[in-house]
C-alpha positions as CSV (number, residue, x, y, z in Angstrom):
1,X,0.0,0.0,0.0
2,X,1.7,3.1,-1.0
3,X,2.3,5.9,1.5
4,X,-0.5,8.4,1.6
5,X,0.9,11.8,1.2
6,X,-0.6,14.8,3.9
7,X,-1.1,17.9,0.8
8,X,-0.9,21.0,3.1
9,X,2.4,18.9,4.2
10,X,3.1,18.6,0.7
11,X,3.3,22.1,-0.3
12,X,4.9,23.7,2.6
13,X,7.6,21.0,1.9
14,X,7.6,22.3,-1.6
15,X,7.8,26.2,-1.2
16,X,10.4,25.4,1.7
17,X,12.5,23.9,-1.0
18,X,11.6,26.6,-3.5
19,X,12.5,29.3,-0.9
20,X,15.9,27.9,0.1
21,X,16.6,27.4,-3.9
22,X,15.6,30.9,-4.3
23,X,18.2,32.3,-1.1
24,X,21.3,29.6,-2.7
25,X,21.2,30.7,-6.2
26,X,20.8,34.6,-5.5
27,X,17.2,34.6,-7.6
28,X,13.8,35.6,-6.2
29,X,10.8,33.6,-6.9
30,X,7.3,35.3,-6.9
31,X,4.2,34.6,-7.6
32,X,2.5,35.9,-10.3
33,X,-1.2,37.2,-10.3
34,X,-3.9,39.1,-11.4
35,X,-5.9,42.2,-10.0
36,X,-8.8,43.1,-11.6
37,X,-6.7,43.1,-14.8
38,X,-3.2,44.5,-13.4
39,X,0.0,41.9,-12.6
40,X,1.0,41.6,-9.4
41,X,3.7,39.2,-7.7
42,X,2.8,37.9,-4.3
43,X,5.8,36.1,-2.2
44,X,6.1,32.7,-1.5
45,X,6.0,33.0,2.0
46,X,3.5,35.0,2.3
47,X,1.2,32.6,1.3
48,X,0.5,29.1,2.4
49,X,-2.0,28.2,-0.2
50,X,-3.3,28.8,-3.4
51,X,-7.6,27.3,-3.6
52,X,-10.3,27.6,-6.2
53,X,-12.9,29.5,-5.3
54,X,-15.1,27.3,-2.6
55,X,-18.4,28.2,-1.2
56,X,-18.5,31.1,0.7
57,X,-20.9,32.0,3.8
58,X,-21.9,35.9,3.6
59,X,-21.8,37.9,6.6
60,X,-24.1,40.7,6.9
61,X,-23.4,44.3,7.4
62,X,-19.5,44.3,6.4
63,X,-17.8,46.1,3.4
64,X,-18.4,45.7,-0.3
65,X,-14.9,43.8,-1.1
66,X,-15.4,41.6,2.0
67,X,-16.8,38.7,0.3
68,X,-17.5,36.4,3.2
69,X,-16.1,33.0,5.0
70,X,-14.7,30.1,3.7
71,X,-14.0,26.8,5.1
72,X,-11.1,25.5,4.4
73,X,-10.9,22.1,6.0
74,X,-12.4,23.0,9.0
75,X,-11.1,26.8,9.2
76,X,-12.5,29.9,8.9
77,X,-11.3,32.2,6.3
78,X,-11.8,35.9,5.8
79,X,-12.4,36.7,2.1
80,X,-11.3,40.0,1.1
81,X,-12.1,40.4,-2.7
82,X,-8.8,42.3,-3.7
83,X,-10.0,43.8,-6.7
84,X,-12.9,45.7,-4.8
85,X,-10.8,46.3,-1.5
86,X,-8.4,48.4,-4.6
87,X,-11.4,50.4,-5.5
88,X,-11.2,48.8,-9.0
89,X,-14.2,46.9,-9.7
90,X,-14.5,43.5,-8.4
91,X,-13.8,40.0,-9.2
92,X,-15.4,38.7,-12.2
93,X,-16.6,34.9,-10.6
94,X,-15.1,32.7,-13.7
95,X,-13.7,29.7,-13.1
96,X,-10.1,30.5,-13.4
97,X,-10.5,33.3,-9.6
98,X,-8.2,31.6,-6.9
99,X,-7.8,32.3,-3.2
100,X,-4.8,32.9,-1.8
101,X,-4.2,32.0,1.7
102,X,-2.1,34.1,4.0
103,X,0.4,32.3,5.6
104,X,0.0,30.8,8.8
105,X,2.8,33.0,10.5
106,X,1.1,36.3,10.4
107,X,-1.8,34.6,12.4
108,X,-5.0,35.7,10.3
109,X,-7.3,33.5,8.7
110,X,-7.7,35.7,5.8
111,X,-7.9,34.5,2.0
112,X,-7.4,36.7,-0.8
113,X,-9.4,36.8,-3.8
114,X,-7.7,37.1,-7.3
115,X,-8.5,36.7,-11.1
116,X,-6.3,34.5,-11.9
117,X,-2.6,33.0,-10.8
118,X,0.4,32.5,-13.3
119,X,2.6,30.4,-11.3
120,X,5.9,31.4,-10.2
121,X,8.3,34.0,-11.8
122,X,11.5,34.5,-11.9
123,X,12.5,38.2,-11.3
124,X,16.2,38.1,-11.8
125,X,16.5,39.2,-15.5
126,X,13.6,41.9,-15.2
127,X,14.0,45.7,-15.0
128,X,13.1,47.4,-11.7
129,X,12.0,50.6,-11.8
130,X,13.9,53.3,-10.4
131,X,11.8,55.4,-8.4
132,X,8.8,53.1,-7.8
133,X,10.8,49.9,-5.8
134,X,7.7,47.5,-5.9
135,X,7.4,47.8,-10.2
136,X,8.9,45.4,-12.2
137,X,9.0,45.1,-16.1
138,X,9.5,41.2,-17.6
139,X,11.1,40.2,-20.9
140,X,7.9,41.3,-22.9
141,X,8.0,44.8,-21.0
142,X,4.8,44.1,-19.2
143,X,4.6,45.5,-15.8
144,X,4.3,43.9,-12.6
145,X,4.0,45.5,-9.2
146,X,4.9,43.5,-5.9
147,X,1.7,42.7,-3.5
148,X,2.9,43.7,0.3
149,X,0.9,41.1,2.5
150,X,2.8,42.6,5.5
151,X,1.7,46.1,4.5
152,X,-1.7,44.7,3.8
153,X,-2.4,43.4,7.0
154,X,-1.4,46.4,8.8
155,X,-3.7,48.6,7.0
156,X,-6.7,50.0,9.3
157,X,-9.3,49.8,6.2
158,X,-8.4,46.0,5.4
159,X,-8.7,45.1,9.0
160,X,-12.2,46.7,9.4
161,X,-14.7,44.8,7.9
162,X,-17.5,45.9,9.3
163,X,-19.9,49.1,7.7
């Protein structure tokens, strides 16, 4: 009988190993998303754990980008539509909007809501703007501005839910 393999085990094994590759070889693996149309790149440990979109449970008398609660094998997830919560529309419900969930270290059971996910990139041959740090431009010259969870989850307005 082969072994069974734990996936929340799984992946933190896996972006352990990415993490540590990233530090050795002097590159910085992100990973890329979509906000309401714009690129952004999110850190690897920031995040524990990219979902579809599951079922949510509304909660009455909170904020328009507040979505509702997930559970997420028996926890209890804060959805915060990112898209909406940016004052740029909101997410569009297709199939292809993931959730990220924020890692486990920052201690909030809080799921964001994107379009879409890339996978990861590779930020060591693209151009960094000079006066805005958190910019980046690929290959193609698309842009690509980092996502500060930290920042995020400091902010007064995201930590208010209620109306």
């Amino acid at each position: 009988m082969p072994k069974r393999i734990n996936l929340r085990e799984f992946q933190q094994n896996l972006s352990n190993r990415m993490q540590d590759k990233s530090r050795m070889g002097g590159q910085l693996s992100l990973l890329g998303i979509q906000i309401a149309g714009q690129n952004y790149l999110v850190e690897m440990v920031d995040i524990s754990e990219v979902l579809s979109m599951p079922s949510l449970a509304p909660v009455p008398l909170t904020r328009p980008w507040f979505r509702g609660v997930a559970n997420v094998r028996g926890n209890l997830y804060c959805v915060a539509d990112m898209a909406a919560f940016m004052h740029q529309g909101a997410a569009s419900g297709a199939i292809t909007n993931r959730l990220l969930l924020v890692a486990e270290r920052y201690a909030f059971n809080a799921a964001l809501l994107v379009e879409k996910v890339f996978g990861l990139r590779d930020t060591s041959k693209w151009q960094r703007d000079e006066k805005q740090k958190d910019m980046y431009f690929d290959e193609q010259d698309v842009a690509w501005r980092k996502l500060d969870v930290i920042g995020l989850l400091g902010q007064p307005e995201f930590l208010q839910i209620g109306i």
